[in-house]
PDB file of N, CA, C and O in Angstrom:
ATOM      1  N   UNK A   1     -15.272 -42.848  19.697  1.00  0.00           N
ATOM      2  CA  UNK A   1     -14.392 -42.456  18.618  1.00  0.00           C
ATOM      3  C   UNK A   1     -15.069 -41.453  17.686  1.00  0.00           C
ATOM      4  O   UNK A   1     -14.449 -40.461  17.302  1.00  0.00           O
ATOM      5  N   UNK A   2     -16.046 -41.638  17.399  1.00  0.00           N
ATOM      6  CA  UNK A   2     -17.135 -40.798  16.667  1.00  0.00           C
ATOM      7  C   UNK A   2     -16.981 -39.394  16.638  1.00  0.00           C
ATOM      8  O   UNK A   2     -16.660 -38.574  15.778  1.00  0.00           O
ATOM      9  N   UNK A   3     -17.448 -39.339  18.373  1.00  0.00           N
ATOM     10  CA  UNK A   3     -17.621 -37.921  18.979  1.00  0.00           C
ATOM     11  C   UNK A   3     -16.287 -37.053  18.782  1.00  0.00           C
ATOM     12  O   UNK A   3     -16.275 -35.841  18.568  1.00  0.00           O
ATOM     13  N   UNK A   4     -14.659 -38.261  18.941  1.00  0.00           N
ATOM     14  CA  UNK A   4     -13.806 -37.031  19.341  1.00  0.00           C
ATOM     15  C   UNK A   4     -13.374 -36.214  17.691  1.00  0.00           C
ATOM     16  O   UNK A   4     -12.875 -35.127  17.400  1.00  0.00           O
ATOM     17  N   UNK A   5     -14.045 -37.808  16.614  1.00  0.00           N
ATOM     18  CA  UNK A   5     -13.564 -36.851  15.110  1.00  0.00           C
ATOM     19  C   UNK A   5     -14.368 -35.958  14.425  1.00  0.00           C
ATOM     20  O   UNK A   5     -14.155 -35.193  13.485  1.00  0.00           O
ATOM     21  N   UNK A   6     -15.868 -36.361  15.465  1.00  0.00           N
ATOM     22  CA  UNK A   6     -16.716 -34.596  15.386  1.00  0.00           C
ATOM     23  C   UNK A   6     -16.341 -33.941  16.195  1.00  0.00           C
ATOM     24  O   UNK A   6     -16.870 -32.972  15.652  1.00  0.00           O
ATOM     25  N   UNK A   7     -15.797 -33.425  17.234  1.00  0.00           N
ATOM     26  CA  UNK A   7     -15.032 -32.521  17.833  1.00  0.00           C
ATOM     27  C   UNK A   7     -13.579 -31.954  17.413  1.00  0.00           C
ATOM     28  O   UNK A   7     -13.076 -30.875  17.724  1.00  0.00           O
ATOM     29  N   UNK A   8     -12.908 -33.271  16.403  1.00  0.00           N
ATOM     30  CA  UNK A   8     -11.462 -32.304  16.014  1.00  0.00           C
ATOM     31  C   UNK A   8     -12.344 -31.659  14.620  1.00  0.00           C
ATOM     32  O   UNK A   8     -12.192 -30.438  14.590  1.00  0.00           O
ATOM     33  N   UNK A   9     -13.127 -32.114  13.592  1.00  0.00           N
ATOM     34  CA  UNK A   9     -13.739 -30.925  12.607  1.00  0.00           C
ATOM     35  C   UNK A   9     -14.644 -29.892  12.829  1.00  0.00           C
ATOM     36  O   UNK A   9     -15.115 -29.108  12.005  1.00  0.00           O
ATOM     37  N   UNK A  10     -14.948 -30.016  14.687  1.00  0.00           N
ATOM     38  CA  UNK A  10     -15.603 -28.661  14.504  1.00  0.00           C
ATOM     39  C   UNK A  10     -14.487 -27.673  15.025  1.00  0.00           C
ATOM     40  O   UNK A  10     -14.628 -26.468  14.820  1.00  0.00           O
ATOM     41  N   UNK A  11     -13.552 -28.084  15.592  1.00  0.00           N
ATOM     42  CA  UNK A  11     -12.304 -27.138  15.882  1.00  0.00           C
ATOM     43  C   UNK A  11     -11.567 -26.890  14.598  1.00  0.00           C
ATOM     44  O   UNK A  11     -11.059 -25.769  14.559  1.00  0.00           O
ATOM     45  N   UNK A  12     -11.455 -27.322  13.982  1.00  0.00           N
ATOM     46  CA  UNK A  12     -11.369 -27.184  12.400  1.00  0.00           C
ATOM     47  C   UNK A  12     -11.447 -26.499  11.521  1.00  0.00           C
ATOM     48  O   UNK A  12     -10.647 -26.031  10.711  1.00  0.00           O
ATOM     49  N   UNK A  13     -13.157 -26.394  11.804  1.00  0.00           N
ATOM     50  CA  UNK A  13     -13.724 -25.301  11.309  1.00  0.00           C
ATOM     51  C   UNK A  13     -13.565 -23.671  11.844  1.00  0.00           C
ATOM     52  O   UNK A  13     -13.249 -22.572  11.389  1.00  0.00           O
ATOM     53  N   UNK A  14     -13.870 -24.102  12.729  1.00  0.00           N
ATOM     54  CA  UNK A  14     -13.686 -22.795  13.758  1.00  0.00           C
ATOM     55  C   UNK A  14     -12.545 -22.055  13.554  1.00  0.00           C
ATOM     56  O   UNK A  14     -12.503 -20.885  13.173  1.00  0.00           O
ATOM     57  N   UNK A  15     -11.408 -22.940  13.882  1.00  0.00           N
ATOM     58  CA  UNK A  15      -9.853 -22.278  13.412  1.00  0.00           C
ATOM     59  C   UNK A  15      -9.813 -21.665  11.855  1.00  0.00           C
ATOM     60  O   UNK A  15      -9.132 -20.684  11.555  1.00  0.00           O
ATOM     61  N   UNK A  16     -10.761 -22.500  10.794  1.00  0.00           N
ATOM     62  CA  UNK A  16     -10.748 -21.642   9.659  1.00  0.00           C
ATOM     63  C   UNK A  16     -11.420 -20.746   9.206  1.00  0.00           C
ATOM     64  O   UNK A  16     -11.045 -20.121   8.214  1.00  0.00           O
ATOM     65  N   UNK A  17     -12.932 -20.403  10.041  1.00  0.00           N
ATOM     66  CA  UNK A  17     -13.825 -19.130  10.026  1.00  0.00           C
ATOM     67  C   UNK A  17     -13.439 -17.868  10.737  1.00  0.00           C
ATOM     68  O   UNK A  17     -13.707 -16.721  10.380  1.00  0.00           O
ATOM     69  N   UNK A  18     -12.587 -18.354  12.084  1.00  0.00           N
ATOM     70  CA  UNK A  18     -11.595 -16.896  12.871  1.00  0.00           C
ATOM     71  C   UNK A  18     -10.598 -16.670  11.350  1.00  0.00           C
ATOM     72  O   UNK A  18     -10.855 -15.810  10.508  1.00  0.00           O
ATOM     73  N   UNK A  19      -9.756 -17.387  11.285  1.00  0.00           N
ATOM     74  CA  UNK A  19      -8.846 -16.486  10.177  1.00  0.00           C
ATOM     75  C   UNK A  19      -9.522 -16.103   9.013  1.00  0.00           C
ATOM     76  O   UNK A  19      -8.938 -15.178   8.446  1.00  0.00           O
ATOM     77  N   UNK A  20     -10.630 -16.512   8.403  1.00  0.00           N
ATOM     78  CA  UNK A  20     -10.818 -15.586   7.164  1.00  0.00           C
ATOM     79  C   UNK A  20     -11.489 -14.353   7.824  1.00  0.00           C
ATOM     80  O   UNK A  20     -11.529 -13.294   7.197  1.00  0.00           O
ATOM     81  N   UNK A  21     -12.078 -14.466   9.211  1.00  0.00           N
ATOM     82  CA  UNK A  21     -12.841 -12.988   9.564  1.00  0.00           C
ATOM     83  C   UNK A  21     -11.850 -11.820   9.779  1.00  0.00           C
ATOM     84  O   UNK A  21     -11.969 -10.628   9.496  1.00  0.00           O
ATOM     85  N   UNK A  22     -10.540 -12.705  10.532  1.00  0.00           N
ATOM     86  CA  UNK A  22      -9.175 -11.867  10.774  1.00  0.00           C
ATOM     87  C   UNK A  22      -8.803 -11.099   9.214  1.00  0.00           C
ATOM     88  O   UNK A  22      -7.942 -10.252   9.452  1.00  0.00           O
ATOM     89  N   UNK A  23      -9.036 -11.101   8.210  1.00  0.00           N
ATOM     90  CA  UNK A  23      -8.309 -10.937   6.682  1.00  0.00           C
ATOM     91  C   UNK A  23      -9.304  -9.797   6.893  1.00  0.00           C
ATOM     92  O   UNK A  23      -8.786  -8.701   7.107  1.00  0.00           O
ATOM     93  N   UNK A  24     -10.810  -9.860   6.870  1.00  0.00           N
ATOM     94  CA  UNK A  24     -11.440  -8.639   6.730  1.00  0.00           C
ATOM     95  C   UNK A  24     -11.076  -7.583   7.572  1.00  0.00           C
ATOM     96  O   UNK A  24     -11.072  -6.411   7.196  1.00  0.00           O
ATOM     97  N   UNK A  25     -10.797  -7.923   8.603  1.00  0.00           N
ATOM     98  CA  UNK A  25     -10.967  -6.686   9.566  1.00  0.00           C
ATOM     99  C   UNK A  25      -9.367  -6.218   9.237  1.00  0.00           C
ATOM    100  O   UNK A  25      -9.247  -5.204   9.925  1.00  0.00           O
ATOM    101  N   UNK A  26      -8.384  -6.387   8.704  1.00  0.00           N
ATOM    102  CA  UNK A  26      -7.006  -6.289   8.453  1.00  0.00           C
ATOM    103  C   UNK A  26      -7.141  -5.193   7.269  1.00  0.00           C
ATOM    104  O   UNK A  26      -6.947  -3.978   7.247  1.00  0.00           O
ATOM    105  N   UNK A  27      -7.530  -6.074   6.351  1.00  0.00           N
ATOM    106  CA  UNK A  27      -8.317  -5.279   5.122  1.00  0.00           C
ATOM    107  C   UNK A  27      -8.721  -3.390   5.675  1.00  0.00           C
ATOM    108  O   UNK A  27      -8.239  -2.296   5.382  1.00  0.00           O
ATOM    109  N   UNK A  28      -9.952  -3.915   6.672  1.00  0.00           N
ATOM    110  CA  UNK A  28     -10.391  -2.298   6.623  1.00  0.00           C
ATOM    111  C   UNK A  28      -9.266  -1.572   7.235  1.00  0.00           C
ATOM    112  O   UNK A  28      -9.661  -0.416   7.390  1.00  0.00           O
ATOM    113  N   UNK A  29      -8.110  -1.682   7.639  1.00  0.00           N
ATOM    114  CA  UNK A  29      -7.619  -0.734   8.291  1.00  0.00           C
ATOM    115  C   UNK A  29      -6.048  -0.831   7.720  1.00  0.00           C
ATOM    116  O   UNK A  29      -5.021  -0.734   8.392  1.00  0.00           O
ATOM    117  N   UNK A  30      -6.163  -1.042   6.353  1.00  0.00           N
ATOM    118  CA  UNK A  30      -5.084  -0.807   5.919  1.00  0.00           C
ATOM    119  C   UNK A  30      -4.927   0.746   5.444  1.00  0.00           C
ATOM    120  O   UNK A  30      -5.875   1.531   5.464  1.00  0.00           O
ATOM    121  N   UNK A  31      -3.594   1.095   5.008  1.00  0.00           N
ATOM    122  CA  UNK A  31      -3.645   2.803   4.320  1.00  0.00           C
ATOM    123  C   UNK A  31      -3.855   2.460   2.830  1.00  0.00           C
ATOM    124  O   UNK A  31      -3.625   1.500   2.094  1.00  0.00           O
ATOM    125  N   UNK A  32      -4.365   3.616   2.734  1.00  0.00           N
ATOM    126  CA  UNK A  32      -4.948   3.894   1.330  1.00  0.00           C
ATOM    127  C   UNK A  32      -4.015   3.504  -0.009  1.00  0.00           C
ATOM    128  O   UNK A  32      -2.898   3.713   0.467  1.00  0.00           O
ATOM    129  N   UNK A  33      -3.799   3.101  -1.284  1.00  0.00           N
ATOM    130  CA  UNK A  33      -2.746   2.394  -1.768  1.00  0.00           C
ATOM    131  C   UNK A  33      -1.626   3.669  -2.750  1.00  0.00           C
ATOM    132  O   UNK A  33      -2.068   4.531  -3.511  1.00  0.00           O
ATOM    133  N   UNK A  34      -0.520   3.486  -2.506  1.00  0.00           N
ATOM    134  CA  UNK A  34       0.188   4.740  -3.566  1.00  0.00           C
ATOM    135  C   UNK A  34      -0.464   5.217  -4.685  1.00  0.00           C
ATOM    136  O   UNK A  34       0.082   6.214  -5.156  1.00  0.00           O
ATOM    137  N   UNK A  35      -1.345   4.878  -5.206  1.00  0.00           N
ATOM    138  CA  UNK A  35      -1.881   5.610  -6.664  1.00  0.00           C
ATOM    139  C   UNK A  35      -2.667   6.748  -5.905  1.00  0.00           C
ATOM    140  O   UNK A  35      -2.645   7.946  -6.190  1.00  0.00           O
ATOM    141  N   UNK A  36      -3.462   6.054  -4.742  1.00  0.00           N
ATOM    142  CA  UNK A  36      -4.646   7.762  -4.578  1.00  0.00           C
ATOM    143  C   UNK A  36      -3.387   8.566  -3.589  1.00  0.00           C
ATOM    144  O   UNK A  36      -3.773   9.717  -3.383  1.00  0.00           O
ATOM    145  N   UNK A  37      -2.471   8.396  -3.143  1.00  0.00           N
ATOM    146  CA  UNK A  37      -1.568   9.314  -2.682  1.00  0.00           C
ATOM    147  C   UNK A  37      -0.885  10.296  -3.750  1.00  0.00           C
ATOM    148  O   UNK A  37      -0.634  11.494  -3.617  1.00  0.00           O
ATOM    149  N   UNK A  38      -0.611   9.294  -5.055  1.00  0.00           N
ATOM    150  CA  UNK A  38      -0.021   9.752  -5.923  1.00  0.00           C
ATOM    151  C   UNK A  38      -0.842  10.830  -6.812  1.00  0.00           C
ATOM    152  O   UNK A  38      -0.347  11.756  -7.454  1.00  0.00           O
ATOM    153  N   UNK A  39      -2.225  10.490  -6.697  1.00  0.00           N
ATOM    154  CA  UNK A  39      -2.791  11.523  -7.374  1.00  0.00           C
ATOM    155  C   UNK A  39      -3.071  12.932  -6.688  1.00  0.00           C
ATOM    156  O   UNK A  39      -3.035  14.060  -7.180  1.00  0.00           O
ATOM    157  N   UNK A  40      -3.327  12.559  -5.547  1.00  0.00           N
ATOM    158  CA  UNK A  40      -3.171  13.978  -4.299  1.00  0.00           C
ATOM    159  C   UNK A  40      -2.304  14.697  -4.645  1.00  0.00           C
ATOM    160  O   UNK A  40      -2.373  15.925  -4.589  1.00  0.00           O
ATOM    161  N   UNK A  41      -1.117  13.898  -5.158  1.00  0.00           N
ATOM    162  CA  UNK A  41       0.177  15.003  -4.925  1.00  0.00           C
ATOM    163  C   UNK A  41       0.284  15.223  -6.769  1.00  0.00           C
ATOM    164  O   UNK A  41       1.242  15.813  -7.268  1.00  0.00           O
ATOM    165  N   UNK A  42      -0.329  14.912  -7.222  1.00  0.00           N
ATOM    166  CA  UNK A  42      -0.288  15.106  -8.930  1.00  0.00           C
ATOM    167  C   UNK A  42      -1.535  16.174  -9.114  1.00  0.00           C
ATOM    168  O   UNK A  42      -2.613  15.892  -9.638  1.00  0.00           O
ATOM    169  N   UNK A  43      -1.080  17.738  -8.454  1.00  0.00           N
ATOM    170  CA  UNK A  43      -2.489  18.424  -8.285  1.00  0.00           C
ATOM    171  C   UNK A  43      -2.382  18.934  -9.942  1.00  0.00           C
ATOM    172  O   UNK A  43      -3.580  19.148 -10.129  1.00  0.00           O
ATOM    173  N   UNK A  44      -1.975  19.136 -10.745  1.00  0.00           N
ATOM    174  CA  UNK A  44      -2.131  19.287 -12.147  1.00  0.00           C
ATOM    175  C   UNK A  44      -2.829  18.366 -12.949  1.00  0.00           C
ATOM    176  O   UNK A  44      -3.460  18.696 -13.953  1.00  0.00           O
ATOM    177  N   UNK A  45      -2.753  17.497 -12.628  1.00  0.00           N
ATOM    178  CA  UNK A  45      -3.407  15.677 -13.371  1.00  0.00           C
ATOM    179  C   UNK A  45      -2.833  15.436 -14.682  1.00  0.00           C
ATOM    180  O   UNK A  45      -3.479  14.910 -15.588  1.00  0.00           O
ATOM    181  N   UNK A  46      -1.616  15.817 -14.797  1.00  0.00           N
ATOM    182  CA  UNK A  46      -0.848  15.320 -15.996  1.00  0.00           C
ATOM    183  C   UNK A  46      -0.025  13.881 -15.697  1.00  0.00           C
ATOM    184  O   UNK A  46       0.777  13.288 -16.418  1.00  0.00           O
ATOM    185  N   UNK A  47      -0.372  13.651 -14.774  1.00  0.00           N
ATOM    186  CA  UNK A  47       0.251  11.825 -15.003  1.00  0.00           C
ATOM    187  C   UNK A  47       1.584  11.560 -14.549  1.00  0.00           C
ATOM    188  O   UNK A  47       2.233  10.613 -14.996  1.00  0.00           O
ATOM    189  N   UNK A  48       2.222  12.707 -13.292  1.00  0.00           N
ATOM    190  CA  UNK A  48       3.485  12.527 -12.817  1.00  0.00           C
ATOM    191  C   UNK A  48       3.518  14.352 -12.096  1.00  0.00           C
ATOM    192  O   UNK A  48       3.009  15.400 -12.495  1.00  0.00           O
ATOM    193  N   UNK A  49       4.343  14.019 -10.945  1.00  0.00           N
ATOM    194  CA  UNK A  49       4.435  14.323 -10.194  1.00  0.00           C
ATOM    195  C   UNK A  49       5.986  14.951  -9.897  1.00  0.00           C
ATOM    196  O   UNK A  49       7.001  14.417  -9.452  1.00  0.00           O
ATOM    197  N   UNK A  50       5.639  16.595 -10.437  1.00  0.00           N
ATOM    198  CA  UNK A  50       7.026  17.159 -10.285  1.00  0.00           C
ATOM    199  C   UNK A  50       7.823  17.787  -9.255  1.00  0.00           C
ATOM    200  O   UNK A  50       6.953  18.417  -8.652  1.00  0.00           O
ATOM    201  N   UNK A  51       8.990  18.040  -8.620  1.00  0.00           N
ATOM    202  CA  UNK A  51       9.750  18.341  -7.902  1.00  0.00           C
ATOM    203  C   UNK A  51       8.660  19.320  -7.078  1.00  0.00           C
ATOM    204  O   UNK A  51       8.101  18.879  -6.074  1.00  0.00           O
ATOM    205  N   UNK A  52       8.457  20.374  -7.461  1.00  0.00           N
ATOM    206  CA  UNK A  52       7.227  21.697  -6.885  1.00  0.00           C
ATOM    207  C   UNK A  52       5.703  20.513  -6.150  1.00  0.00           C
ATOM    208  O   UNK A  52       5.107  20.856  -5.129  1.00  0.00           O
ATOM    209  N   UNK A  53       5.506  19.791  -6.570  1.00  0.00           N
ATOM    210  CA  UNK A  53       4.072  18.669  -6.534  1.00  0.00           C
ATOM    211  C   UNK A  53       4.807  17.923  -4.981  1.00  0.00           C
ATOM    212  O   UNK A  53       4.200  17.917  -3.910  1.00  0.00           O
ATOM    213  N   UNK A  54       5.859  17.481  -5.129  1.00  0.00           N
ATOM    214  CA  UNK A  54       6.528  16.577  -4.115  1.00  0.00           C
ATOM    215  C   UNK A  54       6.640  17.482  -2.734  1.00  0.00           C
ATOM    216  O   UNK A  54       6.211  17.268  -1.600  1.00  0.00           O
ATOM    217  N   UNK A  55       7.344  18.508  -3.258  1.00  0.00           N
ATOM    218  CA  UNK A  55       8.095  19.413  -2.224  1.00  0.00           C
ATOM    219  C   UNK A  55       6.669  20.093  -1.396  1.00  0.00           C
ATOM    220  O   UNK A  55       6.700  20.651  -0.299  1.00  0.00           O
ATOM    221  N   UNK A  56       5.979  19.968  -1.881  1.00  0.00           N
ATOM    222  CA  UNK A  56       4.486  20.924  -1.473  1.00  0.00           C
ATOM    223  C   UNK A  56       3.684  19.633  -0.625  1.00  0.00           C
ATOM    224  O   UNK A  56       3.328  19.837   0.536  1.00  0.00           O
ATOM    225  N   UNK A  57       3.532  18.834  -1.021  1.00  0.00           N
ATOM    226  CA  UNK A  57       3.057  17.902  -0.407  1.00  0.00           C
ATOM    227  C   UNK A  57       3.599  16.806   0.288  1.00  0.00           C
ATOM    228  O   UNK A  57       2.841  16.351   1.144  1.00  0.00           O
ATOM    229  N   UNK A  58       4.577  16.308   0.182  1.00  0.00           N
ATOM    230  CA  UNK A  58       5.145  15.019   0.512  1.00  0.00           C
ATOM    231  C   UNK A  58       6.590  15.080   1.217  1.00  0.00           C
ATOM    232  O   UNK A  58       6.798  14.941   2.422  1.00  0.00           O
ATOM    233  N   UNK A  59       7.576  15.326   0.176  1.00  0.00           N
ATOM    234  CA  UNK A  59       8.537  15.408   1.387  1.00  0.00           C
ATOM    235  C   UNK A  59      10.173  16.518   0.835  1.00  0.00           C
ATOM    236  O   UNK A  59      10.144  17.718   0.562  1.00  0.00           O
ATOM    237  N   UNK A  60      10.776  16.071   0.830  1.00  0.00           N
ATOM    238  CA  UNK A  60      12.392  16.807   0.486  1.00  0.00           C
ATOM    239  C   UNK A  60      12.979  16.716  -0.767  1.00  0.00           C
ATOM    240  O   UNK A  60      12.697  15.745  -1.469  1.00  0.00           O
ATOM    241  N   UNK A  61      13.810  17.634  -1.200  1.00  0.00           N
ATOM    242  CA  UNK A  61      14.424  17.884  -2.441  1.00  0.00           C
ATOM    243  C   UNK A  61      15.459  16.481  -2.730  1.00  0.00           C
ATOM    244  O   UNK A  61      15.540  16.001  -3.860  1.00  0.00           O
ATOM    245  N   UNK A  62      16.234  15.901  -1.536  1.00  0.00           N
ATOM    246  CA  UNK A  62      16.773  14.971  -1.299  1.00  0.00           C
ATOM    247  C   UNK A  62      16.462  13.379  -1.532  1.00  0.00           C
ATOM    248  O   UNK A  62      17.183  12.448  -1.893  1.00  0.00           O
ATOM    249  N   UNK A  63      15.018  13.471  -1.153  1.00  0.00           N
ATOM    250  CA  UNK A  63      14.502  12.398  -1.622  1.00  0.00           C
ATOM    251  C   UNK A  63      13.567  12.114  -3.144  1.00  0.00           C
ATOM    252  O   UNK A  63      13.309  11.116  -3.817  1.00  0.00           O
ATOM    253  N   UNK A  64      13.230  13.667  -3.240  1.00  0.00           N
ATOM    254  CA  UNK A  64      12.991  13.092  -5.008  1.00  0.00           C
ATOM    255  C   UNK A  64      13.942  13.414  -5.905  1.00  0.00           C
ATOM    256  O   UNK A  64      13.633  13.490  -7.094  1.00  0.00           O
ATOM    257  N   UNK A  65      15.081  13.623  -5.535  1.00  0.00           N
ATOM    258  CA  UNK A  65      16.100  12.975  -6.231  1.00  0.00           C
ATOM    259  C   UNK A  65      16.593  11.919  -6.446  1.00  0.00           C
ATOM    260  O   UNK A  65      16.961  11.421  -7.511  1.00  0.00           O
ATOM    261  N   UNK A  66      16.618  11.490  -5.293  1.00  0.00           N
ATOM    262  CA  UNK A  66      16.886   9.772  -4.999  1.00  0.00           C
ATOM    263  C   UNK A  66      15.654   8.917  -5.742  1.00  0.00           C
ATOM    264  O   UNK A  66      15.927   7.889  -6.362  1.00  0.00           O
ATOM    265  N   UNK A  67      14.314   9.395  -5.641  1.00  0.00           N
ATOM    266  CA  UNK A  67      13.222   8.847  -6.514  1.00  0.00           C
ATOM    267  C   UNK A  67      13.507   8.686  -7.919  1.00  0.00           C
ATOM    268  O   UNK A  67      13.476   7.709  -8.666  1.00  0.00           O
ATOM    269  N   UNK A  68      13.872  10.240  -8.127  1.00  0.00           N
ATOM    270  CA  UNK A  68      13.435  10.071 -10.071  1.00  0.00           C
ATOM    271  C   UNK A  68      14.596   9.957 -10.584  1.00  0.00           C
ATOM    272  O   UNK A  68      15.430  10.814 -10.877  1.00  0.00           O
ATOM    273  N   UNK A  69      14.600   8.081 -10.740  1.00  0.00           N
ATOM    274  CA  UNK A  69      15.644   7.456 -11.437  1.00  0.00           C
ATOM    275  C   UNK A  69      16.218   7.911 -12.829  1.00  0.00           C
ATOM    276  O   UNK A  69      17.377   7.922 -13.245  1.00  0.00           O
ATOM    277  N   UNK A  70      15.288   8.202 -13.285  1.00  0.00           N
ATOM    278  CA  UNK A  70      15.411   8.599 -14.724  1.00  0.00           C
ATOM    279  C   UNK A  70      16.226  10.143 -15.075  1.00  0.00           C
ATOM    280  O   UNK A  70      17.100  10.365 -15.914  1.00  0.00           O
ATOM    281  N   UNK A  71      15.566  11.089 -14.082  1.00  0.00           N
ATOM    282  CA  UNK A  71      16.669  12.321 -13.946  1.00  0.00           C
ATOM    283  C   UNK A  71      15.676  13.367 -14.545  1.00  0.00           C
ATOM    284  O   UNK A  71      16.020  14.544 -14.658  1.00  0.00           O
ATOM    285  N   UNK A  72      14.274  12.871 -14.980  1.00  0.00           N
ATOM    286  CA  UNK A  72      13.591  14.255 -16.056  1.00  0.00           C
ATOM    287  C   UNK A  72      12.980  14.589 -15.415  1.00  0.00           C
ATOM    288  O   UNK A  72      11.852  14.595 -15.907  1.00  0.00           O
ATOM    289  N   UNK A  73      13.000  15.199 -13.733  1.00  0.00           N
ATOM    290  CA  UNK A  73      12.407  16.008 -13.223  1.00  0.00           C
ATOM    291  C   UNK A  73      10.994  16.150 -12.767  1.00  0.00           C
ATOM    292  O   UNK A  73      10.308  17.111 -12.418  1.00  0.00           O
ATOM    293  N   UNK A  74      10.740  14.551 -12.920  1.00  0.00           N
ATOM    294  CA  UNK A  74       9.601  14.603 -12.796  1.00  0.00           C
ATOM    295  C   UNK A  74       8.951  12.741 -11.861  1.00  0.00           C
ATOM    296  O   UNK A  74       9.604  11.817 -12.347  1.00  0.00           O
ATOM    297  N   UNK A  75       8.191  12.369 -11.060  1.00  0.00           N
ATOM    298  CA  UNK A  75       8.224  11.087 -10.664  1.00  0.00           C
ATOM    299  C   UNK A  75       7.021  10.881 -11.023  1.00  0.00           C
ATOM    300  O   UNK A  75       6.041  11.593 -10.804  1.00  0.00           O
ATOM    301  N   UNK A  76       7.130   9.138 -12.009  1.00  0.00           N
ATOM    302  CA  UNK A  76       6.069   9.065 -12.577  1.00  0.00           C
ATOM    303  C   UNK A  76       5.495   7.848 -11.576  1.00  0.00           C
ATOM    304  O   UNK A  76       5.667   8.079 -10.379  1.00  0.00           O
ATOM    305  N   UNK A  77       4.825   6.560 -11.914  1.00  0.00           N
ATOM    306  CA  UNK A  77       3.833   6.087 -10.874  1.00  0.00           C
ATOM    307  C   UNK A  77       4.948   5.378 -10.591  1.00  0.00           C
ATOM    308  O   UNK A  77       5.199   5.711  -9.433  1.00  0.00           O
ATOM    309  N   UNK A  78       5.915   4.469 -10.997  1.00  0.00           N
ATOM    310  CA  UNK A  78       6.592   3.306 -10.712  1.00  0.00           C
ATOM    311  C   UNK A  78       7.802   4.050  -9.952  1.00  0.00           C
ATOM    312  O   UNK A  78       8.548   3.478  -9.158  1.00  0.00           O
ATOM    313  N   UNK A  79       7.888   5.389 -10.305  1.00  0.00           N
ATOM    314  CA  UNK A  79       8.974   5.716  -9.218  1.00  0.00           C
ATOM    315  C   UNK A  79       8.683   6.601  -7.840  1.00  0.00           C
ATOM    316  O   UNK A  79       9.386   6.753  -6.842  1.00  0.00           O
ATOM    317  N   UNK A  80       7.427   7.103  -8.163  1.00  0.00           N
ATOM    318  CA  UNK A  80       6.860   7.386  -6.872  1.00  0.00           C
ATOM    319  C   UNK A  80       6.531   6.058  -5.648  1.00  0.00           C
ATOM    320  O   UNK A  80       6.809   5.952  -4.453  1.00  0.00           O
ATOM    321  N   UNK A  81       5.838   5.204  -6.590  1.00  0.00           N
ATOM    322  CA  UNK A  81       5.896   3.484  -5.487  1.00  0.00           C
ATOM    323  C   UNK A  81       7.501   3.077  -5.041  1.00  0.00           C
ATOM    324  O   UNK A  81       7.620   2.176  -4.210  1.00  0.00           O
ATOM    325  N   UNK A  82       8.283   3.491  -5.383  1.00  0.00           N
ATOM    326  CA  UNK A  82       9.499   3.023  -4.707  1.00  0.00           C
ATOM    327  C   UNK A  82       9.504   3.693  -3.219  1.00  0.00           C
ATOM    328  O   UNK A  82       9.911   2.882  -2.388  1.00  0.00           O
ATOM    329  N   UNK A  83       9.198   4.817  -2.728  1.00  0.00           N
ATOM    330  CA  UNK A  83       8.948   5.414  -1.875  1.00  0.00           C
ATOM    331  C   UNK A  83       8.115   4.508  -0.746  1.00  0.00           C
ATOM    332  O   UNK A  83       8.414   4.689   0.434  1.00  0.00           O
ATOM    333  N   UNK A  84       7.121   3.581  -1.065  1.00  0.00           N
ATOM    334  CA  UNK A  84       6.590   2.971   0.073  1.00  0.00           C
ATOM    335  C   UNK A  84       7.129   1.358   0.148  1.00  0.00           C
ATOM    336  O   UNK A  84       6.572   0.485   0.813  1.00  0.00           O
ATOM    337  N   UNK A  85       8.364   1.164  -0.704  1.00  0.00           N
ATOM    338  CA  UNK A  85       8.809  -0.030  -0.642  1.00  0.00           C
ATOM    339  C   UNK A  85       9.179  -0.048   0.291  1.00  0.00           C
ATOM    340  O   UNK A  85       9.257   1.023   0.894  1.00  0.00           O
ATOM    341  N   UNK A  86       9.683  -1.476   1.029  1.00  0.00           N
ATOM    342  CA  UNK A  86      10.639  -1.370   2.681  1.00  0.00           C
ATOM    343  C   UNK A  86      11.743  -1.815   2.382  1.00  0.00           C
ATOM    344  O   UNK A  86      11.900  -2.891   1.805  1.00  0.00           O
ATOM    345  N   UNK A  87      12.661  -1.047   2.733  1.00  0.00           N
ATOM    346  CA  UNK A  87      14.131  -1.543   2.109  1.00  0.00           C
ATOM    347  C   UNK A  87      14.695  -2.612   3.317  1.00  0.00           C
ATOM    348  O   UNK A  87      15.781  -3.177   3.183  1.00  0.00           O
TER     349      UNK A  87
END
């Protein structure tokens, strides 16, 4: 009896040292997070990212319209992150 309840905690263990190693290696190969995208495309560094900034780097007149909720021509961080939400 001994042996088999040192054999179910070393399977135990085991099952819980593979998944935290699985988190690291997930980790390194994620993409980079919307702020350093956002600053790429914020080549002025004023803190938002205008129609000319988008269209040059990223994508269509169509879609930063649909982005900049607000309408002032400009996408600031919370409406540029809508862009990598998953609808």
């Amino acid at each position: 009896m001994k042996t088999s309840h040192l054999l179910a905690t070393l399977i135990a263990c085991s099952l819980c040292a593979g998944s935290a190693m699985g988190k690291t290696t997930a980790q390194k190969t994620t993409k980079p997070p919307p702020v350093d995208e956002f600053k790429k495309l914020d080549t002025n560094h004023d803190g938002k990212i205008s129609k000319e900034e988008f269209l040059a780097g990223k994508g269509s007149a169509e879609e930063f319209s649909k982005l900049d909720k607000n309408s002032d021509g400009f996408l600031d961080r919370y409406e540029y992150s809508l862009l990598h939400k998953k609808h």
